[in-house]
Every structure is written in C-alpha cells, then in structure tokens.
N, C-alpha and C positions, 0 to 999 in steps of 0.2 A: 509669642510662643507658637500659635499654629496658624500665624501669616501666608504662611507658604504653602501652593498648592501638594499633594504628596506626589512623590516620584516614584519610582518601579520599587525597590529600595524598599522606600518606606511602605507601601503596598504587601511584601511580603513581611518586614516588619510586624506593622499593624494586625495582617493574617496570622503571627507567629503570638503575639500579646492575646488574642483572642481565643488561641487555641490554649495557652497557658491557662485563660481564664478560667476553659470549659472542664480542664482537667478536672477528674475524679479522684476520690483521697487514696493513698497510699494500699487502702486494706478492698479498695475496691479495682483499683486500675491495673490491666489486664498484661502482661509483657508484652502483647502487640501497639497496646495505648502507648507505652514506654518508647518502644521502637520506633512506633510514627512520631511521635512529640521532637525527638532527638534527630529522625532524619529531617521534621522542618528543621529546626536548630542547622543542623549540618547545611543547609543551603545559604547560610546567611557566613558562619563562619564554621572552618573546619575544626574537630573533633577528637581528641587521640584518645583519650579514654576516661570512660564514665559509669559513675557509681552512685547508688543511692542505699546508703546505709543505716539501719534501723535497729532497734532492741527488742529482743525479745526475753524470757523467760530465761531463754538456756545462753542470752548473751548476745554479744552485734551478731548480725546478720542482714545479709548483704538482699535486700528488695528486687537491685537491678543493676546490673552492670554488664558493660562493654567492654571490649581488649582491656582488659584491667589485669596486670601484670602480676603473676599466679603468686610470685614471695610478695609483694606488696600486697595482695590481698588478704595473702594467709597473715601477716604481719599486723594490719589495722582490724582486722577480726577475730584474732587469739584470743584479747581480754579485755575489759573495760575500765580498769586503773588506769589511768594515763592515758585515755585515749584520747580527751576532749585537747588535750595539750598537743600529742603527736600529730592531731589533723590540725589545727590552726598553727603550727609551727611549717606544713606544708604549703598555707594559703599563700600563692603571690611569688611560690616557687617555681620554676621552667614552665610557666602559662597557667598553675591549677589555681582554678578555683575553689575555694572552699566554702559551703554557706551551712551553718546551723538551720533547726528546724524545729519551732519551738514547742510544737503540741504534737502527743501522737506517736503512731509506733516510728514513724519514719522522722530520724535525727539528723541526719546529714547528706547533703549533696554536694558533691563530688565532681570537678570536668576539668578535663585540659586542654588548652584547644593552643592555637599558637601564642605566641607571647605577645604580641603586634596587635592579639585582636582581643586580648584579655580586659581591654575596659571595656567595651561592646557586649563582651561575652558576660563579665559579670552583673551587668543590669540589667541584660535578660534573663537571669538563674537567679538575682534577687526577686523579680515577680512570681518565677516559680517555687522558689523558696516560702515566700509568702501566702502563696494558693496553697501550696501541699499543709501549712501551717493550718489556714482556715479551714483546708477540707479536713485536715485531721480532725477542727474543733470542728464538726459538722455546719460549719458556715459554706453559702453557697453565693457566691462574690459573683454580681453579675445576672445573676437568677432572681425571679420575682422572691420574697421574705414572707412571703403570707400566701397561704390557701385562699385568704381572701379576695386576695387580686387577681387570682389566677380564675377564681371566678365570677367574678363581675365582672359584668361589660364596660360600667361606667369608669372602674379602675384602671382597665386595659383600654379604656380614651384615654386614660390621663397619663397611663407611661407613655402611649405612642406620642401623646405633643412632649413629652419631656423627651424623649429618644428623635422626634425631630429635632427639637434646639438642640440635642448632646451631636446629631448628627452634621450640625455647622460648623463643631469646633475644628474642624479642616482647613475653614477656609474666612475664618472670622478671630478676630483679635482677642485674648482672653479678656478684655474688659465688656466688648461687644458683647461676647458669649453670656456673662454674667448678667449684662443689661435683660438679654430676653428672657434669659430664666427667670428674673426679676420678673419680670414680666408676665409670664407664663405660671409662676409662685401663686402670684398675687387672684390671678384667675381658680386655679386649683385648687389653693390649701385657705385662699382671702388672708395673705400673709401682707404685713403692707412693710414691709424692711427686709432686706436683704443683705447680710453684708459679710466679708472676706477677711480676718485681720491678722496681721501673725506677731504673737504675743515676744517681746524680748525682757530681757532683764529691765531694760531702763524707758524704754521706749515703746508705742506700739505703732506695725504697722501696717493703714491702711491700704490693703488692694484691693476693696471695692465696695462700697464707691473710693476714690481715690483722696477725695479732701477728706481733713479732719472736724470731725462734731466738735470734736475739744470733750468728749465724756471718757476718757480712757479710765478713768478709775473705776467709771459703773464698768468696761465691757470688761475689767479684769475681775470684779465682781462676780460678772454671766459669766465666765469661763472657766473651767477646769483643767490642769494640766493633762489630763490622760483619759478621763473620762466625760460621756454626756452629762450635759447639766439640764433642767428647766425648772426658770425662775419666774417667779411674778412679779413686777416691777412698775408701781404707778397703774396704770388700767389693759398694763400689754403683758404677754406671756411670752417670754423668751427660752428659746430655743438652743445650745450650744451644742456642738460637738467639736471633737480636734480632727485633724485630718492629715495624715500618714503617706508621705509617699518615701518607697522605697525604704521603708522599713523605722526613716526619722518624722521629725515632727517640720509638717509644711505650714498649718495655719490653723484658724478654727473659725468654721461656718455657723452665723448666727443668723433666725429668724426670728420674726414679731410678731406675730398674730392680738387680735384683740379679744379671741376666747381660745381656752385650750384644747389644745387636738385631740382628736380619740384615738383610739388602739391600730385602728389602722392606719388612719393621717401619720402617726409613731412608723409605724410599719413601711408608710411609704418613704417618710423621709430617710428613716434607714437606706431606703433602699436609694433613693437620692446621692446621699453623701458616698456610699457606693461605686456608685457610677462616676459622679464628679472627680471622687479620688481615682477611680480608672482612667479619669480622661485629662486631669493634670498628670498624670504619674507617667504615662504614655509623652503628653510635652515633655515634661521634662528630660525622659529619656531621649527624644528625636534632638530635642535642643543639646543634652551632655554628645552625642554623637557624632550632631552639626559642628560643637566646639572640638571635640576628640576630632576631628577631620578636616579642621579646618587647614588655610594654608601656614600661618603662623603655628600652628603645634605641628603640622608635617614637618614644617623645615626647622622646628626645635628637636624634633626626635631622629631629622636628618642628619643635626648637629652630634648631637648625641653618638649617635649606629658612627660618624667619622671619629670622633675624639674615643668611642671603643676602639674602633677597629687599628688607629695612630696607637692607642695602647698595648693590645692583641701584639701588632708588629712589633712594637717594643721587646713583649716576653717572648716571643718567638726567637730573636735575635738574641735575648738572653740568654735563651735557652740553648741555641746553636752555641751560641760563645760557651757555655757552661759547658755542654756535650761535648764540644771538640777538647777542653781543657781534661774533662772527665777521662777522653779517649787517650790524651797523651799524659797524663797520669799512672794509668793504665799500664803502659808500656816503659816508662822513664821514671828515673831516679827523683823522686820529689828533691832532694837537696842540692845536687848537682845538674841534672837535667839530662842525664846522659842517659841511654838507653839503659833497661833494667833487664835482670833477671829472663823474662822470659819473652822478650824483644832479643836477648843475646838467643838462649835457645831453637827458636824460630826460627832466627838466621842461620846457624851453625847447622839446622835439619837441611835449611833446603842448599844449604852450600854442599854437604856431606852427600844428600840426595844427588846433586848435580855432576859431581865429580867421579860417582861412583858409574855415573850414566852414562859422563862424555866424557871423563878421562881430560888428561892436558894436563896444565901445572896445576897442582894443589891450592891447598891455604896451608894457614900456621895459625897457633893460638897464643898468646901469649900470658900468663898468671901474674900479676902484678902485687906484690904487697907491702905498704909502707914499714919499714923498718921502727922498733919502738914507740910506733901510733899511742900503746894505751901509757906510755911515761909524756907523751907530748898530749896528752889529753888531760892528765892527770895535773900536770905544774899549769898548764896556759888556760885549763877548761874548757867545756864542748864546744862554746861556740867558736874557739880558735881551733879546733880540732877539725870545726864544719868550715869553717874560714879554708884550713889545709885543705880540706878535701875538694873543696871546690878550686880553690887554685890547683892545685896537681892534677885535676881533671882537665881545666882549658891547655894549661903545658901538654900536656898526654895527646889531646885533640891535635894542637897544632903540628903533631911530628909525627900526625898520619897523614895517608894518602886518602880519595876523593871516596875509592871503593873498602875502604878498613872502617871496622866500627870499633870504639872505645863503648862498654859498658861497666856498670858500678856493680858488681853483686851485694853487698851489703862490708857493714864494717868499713875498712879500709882496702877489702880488696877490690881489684879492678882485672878487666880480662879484655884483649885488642883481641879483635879479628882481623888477619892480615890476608888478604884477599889475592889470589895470583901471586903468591912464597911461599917458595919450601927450603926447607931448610936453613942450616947455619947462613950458608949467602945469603938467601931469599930477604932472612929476617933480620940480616945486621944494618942494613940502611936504617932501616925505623928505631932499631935498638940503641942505635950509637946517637943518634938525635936525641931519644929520651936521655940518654947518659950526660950527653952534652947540656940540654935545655936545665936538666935537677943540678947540673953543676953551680949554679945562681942560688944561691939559699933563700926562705922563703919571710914575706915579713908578716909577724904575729907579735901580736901583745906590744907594739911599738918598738920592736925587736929582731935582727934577723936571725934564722934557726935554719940552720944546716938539714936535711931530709934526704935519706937516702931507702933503695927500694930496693927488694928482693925479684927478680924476677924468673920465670920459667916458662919455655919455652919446647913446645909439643908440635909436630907438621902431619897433616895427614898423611895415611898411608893405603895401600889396596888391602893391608889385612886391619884396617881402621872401617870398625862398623858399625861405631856407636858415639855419640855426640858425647856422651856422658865420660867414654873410656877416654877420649881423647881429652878433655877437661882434667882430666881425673890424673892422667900422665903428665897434664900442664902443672898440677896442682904437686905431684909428688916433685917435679924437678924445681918448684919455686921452693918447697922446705928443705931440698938438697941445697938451694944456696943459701937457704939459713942458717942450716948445718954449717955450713963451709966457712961463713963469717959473715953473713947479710952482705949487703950493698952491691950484688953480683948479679951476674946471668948465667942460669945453668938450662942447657939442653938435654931435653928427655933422652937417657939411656937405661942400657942395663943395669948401670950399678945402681940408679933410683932403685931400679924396681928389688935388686938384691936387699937396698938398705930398707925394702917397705914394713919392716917389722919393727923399726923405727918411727915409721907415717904419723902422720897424726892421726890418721882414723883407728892405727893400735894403740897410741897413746892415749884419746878419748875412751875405746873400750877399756882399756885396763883401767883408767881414770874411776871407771863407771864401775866396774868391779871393786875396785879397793875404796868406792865410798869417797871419793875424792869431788862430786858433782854431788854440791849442795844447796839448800835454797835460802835465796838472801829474802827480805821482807822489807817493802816500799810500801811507806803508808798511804792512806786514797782520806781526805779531810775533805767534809762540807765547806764549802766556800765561806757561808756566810758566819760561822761562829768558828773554825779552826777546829772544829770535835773531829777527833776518829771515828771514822767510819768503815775501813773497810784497809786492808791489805794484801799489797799486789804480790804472788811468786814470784822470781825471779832465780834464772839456775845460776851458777858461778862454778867456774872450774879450776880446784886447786891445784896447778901445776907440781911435778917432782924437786922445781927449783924451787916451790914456794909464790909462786905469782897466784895472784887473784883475776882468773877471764872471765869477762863478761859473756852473757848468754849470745849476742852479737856476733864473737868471736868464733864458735863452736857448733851454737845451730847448726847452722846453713852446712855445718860437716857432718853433724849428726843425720841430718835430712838426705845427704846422699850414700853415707856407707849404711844406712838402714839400722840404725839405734836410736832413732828419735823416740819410736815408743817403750823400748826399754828407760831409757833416758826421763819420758816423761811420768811414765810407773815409779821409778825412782823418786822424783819429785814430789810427787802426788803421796806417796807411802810414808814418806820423809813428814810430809807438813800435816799430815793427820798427826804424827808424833809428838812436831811442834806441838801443834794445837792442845793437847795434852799437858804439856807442860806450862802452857800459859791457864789453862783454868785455874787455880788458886787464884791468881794475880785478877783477871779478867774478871771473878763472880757472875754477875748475871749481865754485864757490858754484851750490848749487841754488835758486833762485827762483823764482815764478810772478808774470806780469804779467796781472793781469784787467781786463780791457775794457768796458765796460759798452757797451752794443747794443740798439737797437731791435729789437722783434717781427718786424717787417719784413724781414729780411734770413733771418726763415726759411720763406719764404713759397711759394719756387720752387727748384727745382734750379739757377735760375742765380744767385739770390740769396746762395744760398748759395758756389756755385763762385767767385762775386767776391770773397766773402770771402779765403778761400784763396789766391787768384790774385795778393792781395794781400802774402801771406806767401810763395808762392814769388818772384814779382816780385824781393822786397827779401832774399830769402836768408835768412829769419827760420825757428827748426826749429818743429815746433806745440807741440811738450812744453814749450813756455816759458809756451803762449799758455791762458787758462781764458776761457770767452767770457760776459760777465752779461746774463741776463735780465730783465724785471722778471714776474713770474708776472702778474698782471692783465693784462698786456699780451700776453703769449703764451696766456691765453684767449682772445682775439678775435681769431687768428690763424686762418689757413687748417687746416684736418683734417689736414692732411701736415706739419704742425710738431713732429712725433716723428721722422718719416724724417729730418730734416733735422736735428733733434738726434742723432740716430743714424749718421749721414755724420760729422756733425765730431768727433763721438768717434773715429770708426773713423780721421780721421785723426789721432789723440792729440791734441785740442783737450779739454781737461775743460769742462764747464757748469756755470754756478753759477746758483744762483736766487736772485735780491736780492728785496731788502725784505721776509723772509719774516715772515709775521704780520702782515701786514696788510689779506690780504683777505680773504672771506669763503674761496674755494676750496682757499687756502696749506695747508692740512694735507692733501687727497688729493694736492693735485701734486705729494708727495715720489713716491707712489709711480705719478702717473699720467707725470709728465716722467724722463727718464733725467737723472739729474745728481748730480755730484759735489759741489760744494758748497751749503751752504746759507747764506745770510748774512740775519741777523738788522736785520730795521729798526730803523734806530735810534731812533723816536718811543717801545718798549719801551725801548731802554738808559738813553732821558732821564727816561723813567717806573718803570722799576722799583723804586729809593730810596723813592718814595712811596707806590707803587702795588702790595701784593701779589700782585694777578692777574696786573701784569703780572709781575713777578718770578717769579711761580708758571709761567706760558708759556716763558718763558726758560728756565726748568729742565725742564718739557718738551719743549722744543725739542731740549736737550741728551739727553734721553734718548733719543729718535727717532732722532736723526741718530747717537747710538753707537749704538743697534739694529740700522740701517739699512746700518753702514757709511759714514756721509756722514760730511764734516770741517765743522764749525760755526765761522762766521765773524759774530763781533759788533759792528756798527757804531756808532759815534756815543759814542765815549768820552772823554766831556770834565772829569772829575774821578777826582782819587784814589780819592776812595770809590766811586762805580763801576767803576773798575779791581780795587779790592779785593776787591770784592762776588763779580765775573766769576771771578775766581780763585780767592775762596772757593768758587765753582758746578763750578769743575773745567771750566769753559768754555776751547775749546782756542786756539783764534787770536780777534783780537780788532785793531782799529784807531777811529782817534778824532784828534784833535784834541789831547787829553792825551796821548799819543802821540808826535806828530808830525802839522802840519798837513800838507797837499798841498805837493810844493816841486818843482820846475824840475827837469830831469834832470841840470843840473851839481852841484846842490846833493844830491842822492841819491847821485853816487859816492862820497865818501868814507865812505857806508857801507854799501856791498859789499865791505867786506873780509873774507876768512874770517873772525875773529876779534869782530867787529864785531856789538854788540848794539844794543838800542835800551831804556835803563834813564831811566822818564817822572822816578823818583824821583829 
C-alpha cells in the first residue's frame, strides 16, 4: 500500500489530508478557513458548487457556501421535514456529493464538482466529513490528547520516534511499517505483542503478524465490535481497539503488555491509534485512486462514455425522425397525407400575394365534396368511409399537374389549387380527368360502389383580395351543384351569390336559431372495469329534410362565417339543461361532461366570463364541467390564453387538450398549457394496428401523462382489437364508436345508474 515513492499528485494530495486534518470545528472556523480549504480542493479537482449546511434553532441554515444556485438554496433550507430524504436523493446526481455529519451544529456537506472526478472527490469530503464530525464532538484527530504530553519532554521523545516510524510509511511496505512500530511499542509502552486482525463473520484475518496463532476465539474474546476493550488474560493485559477508515470498520489493533498502563500510557495509545488510522486511511485512499486511474478502469469508462454516446445518437436520430414526422403532421391530413388546412392557406396567401404583385395568369380553386359520404359511412362504416377517402385522394393526386396542390380540409371535403388557370378553359383539363378517373367505382366492403362528387370552381380575380372570399365563392358554387343535382361542376357566378340566402352558412344560422343544433352525448369508460366515467358533447345538426350532421360536417363552416361561438353558447346552455334532467337518475354518480370549444372564447376576460355566466345562468356546478381545446388552435390564440386557462380552473372547470398528437407543437403544450387531460387523436387509434410508430406515440403518450400526473383519454375506438390493444397498453379511459356511438340525452339515462357499466363485448 505505500510501496511507491509519492509523486507531485500525491504531494499535493497528502498537503490537502493534512489540511483537512487541522481544520477547526464548524462553530469555530472562520469563512476565510472555508475558502482556503476549498481553493486546496479546487487544485486537485474542479468545483461548481458548495455548501455546508447546519441546524440551528430557527431551522437549516446554510454555514458556507459557494455559487450555490439561489432556488436551490432557498429550496433545501425552507424546512426540515423531508429534508434528510431530498439531500440523499441528490447524492450521485450530475457530480454532487453528498455526506452527512453526525455530531454538531454542522449536518451536511454538499459539493459538485465534475462527474469524471466524483470518486476522487468523494474520499476527500468523506475525511472532511469526518473531521468536521470529531471537531464538532470536541476531538482533535491529529493533535497531541493530553495536556500531559504536551508537557513533558519525555512524551514528546516518544511521539517524535513514533512520528519517525509513521514518517516511513512512504516508502516501506505496510507489514515493514508494522514491524518497527512493533518495535518502537515494545521500547516505549514495554508492550511485548503487537498485532493487526480484522474480525469477519466466519473467519479472522491476520494482517500482522501475517501467520495464524490458531487462538481466534480468545482474540474474538479481546475485541469489541465498536468500542475499546481492556482485558486481563493469563498474566498479560490486552489492549483492543477497532479501527475506522472512511467512516467503515478496517480492523482492530491489539497490544500485550505484562502490567496495565496508566492514564497517560491510555492517552498516548489513543493518540497512537489516531494516527495509524490517519495513515491507513490516507493508503487506502492513494490505493482506491491508483485503481480509479488505472489503465483497465480508464478503458472501462472509455467503453462506457462510447456505448453512451452510440446511444445519445440513437435518441438524437429519433428524435429528428420524430420531429420531422411531428413537422409533417403539422401541415398534412393524418388520414390521407395530403396537405391540410393551413398548408392550403399558406399556399393560397402567397399565390394571391404574388399575383396581386406580378400580374400574368392567375390560379383557380377548386371545392370538392363527395356526394352522400354520411349514407356511404353509415351502411359500410368509418373505416370504409376512411378507405374512400384515401382512395379518392390518390385518384384526385394523379390528375394534377407538378405545380397544383390537392388538400383535405376535413370531413369529405377537399380543395385543388390549380396553379397558372383561369378560368372555365384554364380549369377544364384537370376537371374532365377528375370526371373521367371517378368514372371506375370504388371497391369497399368487397364490393364496388359507384361515387360521385359535387364540385365548385372559383378563379382569381384583380378585385379578389382575400384568400378567404375566394374559398368562400368556391364554396357557394360547390352547394350550387348540389342544388342542381350533385355529381356536377358549377362555376362561381352571380346567380351563386343571388341564391346565397340559400348558402349553407344561412342555413346553419337559421339552424341555430330555430334550435335545430343539438348535443348528442358519447360516453368516455375506464378501460379497466367498463364504469362511466365521463361524457363527451358532441353538436349534431338537424337538417329541414330531417338528416342528422355530424359536428365534422358543419364546424369548419361555423368557424368561417363567425357562429362558432354562438354555436358553442348554444351547446354549452343546452347541456347544463341536460345535466338537470339527468339528476334524479344520476343520485350522487360522479361524472364529467367535456365540451368541446373554440380557441376563441379564450381570448378576452369577457370571453371567458360568458362562458361561466352561462353555467351560473342555468344553475350548472363547474366540477361537472371539463372544457376541450383543440391545441393547434390555442396556438394562434391571443398571449393571454394561459390567464384564461388559469381563471377557469381556479373556477373548478378542468381542461382537456384534444386531438393530442397531431401537431407539430402537441408535446411542449403539456407542459407549456395547464391542463388536465389529455385526449389522444384518433387518426393514432385508427392507425396503430398497422402502424408501430404509431402504436409506439401511444405508449408514449401514456408515459407522459402518468409522469405528469395528467389522465389520458383515447379516441376513436372502433374495433375489438383496438379496445384490446389500449388495455393491453394500460391506457386509462378510452371512448369510440365500439363503445357506444354519440346518443341523445334520453337515450344516455338509463345508463347513469350507480351500478351501470358499459361492456362493448
């Protein structure tokens, strides 16, 4: 152990244990003592920040510290419940050290230093841990033990030959070393046995002398676990103590003498065992150091830092793959892949900017809408519905040109950007292709089914200045060939605009007026027993022929002619009524009704307070009410759209965030929106069977939201085996289709009964 001569290294080392040694306790040592201790420290290995934290009367209080990061300090010094748990829960974390402190106003010590040098680091902070422990209990480790020694001369002979031989251990073997103390023993105290052993369960063993007596049962006898022994034994007086390094049990030093020592002989061994323990405890560290540095753990931790960093790359790459998916999400139709929504818009600004700048030929827009979609949904079901839609998209694709964009807006509608057309010419090439290509009926359900499309057709103009108007004149001439008999192509004119009192957007209004827009009720069931738990709004629109639209069909027109929040007041006014009449039924059954809501209504403090005004109005309590947002939509909302999510909580209103996973931003706005739940799009639930990413998202999603504390809600479950799937994922709440479709609030009472599940199988 200290074969080898010391090197520069170990020179400041060795300087750095002694200074530890000399240190002063806690209630004495001065912030300049602090400071020098820490800049030796700081020469050996670097230091980010350090703390020695203590109790007092009024609570921790911090002794000493360095850049110690001002919320982390106010944080471990607030209070003292929990506090023994929050520092040893940090030990071992980004480089920090952590050491108890077992006597003494000073409890804890505190240091970070790099991660690379954290075993080095912490066996110099266990000796100082240990000093500051002794100097708390007024021990002085190192220091003569007795007034007495300090003045006799004869004393201070006998430490200087003991501090000669302790001064060999440099350069002499620890058996050597022992020999001469032996030696040196036997002259000073007339000790005539010397010996080293370290006691085990089963076994004991000798380190010095190195053979065995064969008496182990007497030395287990002379020893104690923890504390000094002296025994008499036969005509000798033995001696035991145990001996400590780094804070465990190393061995226990035993002497023989043939009469018993007196008070100070006691004093000096003390002061003996001391020292010895200072100068094993010192090997051992230079030895753990020697191994911490050798070439074998270099090139295991080399191994290590490559098989991270092969990992690192890994999540990197995942991460790019996820982000780029994230980004074309974003922009594209999860079901079709076709551009979306506001990838169309984007394009139509800067096409409309361009034209209005350079002039030359135009574009055209064209309105596309399947004819009888919700009866071809309704006999074949959504997934031949989404089957349709994605066929009709690649047909639609193929009979454009390189610079035209097809995108989805939602439902069945669809809208081409014909790029360099104007007009009836411009846009009959591309029209009579579509016309031609839907002539081939489509195959569903192992069946083929005829489809035919309403189309309208709008071209820019010089007194076109608005992306919106020009959509909006595609839009009235695609219901003019509804009007006419579907399966047609009408070109925006006057007569549209004559017949707009007709539009759908009057037809919606008046809908909305005569109470014709009302809310259906989709139940939301615990995965793992089938209980109700919770019921989704959903609007439905009673047409004057008697047809039942989906919110799907009508939104996205409510969102442009500016009645969505009419629209959603309605709703919202409506289901506090329900809820009324479901109390008898209900008794004390806990439930949530979630609402689904535009961005919009978080835009203003009065926007918000209408809501509300609504629920006091009709006597509705909020703990019933969970309000949904669509996150994409609450991006493009006003900077104040947290206050305002932060008001309706504070009135017990919980938030949900719909359709998560589908935009590019959906993974910070768990933690950038306050909200309680999260509900999963269901373009993932229709795709995960197929698709292991998606599947993969899913079970991420679920991890998040148990992390987070959030409650995960799955939409869009329309088969067994995705019910199955969800439940094998441990995914908590869950609604669909296979379920329970949307039903009327008469048909939802009878199952509000306590007792009352919802079992698909």
């Amino acid at each position: 152990m200290f074969a080898n001569p010391l090197d520069q290294d170990a020179h400041t080392l060795l300087a750095l244990v002694s200074t530890i040694l000399a240190f002063p306790s806690p209630e004495q040592a001065s912030e300049a003592d602090y400071q020098q201790l820490f800049d030796d420290l700081e020469q050996l290995c670097p230091l980010h920040q350090i703390g020695l934290l203590g109790l007092s009367a009024q609570g921790p209080v911090w002794l000493f510290e360095r850049n110690l990061d001002p919320i982390f300090k106010g944080q471990l010094g607030r209070e003292e419940p929990g506090l023994s748990e929050r520092l040893m829960a940090l030990d071992g974390e980004q480089g920090w050290c952590v050491l108890p402190i077992r006597e003494g106003r000073a409890r804890w010590l505190l240091v970070q230093g790099d991660v690379q040098d954290q075993a080095s680091l912490r066996l110099l902070l266990e000796c100082l841990a240990k000093r500051l422990a002794e100097a708390n209990a007024h021990a002085r480790l190192a220091e003569p033990a007795s007034p007495l020694i300090g003045r006799d001369p004869a004393w201070q002979h006998k430490i200087e030959q003991i501090n000669r031989i302790l001064r060999l251990a440099n350069s002499l073997p620890t058996p050597a070393l022992l020999t001469q103390l032996d030696a040196v023993l036997q002259h000073i105290l007339g000790t005539h046995q010397l010996r080293l052993v370290r006691l085990g369960r089963s076994e004991i063993s000798h380190l010095y002398p190195s053979q065995d007596p064969g008496d182990d049962d007497v030395i287990r006898q002379l020893c104690h676990e923890t504390n000094p022994t002296e025994r008499e034994l036969g005509n000798q007086y033995w001696y035991s103590t145990p001996l400590r390094l780094q804070q465990h049990y190393f061995a226990h030093l035993l002497l023989a003498t043939t009469a018993p020592l007196g008070t100070d002989d006691r004093l000096f061994l003390d002061f003996l065992r001391n020292q010895l323990t200072l100068l094993l405890e010192l090997g051992q560290i230079r030895q753990q150091l020697n191994e911490f540095n050798s070439p074998d753990r270099l090139n295991h931790r080399l191994q290590l830092l490559r098989q991270a960093n092969l990992r690192l790359q890994k999540q990197l790459r995942q991460h790019q793959e996820l982000e780029r998916k994230l980004q074309f999400d974003a922009l594209h139709d999860p079901l079709t892949g076709l551009p979306n929504r506001s990838l169309l818009m984007n394009h139509l600004h800067h096409a409309m900017s361009h034209y209005h700048r350079h002039g030359g030929v135009g574009f055209t827009v064209i309105f596309l809408d399947i004819d009888h979609f919700k009866q071809i949904n309704d006999e074949l079901g959504h997934n031949n519905g989404d089957l349709l839609l994605k066929e009709l998209g690649r047909r639609l694709q193929s009979c454009l040109r390189q610079n035209d964009l097809l995108a989805r807006l939602g439902g069945d509608e669809f809208v081409i950007y014909l790029d360099n057309s104007m007009g009836e010419e411009g846009a009959s090439p591309v029209l009579n292709r579509i016309i031609s290509r839907l002539d081939y009926p489509f195959r569903l359900a192992g069946k083929e089914v005829a489809v035919t499309v309403s189309m309208g057709v709008a071209s820019v103009s010089e007194q076109s200045l608005d992306v919106s108007e020009l959509l909006h004149q595609a839009d009235l001439a695609m219901y003019q060939a509804k009007r006419n008999g579907r399966a047609r192509v009408v070109h925006y004119s006057a007569e549209c605009m004559a017949q707009a009192w007709s539009s759908p957007e009057m037809q919606l209004s008046n809908a909305l007026a005569e109470g014709r827009i009302i809310p259906y009720f989709q139940p939301v069931i615990r995965l793992e027993d089938n209980c109700l738990v919770g019921l989704e709004v959903m609007a439905r629109w009673i047409t004057q022929e008697g047809e039942l639209k989906d919110a799907f069909d009508f939104i996205p027109l409510a969102e442009q002619c500016g009645l969505i929040e009419a629209l959603d007041h309605k709703i919202l006014r409506q289901s506090c009524q329900q809820l009324h009449h479901w109390q008898p039924q209900a008794g004390l059954r806990k439930f949530k009704l979630a609402v689904n809501l535009c961005g919009q209504h978080l835009a203003s403090p009065a926007a918000v307070q209408a809501l509300l005004d609504i629920l006091e109005e009709e006597g509705a309590s909020t703990s019933y009410f969970i309000f949904e947002f669509n996150e994409r939509e609450l991006s493009r909302q006003h900077a104040d759209i947290i206050t305002s999510l932060h008001e309706l909580r504070a009135k017990g209103i919980q938030i949900s965030l719909d359709d998560f996973g589908s935009g590019f931003s959906s993974l910070s706005a768990l933690f950038h929106y306050p909200v309680d739940y999260v509900k999963v799009d269901d373009g993932l639930t229709h795709r995960m069977l197929q698709s292991p990413k998606d599947l993969a998202l899913i079970r991420a999603m679920r991890d998040i939201c148990r992390d987070l504390d959030l409650s995960l809600v799955v939409e869009g479950i329309e088969s067994q085996a995705q019910l199955r799937q969800l439940i094998e994922l441990a995914c908590p709440f869950g609604q669909g289709r296979y379920i329970s479709p949307p039903l009327p609030g008469n048909d939802i009472t009878p199952l509000l009964g306590a007792d009352t599940s919802l079992d698909p199988d």
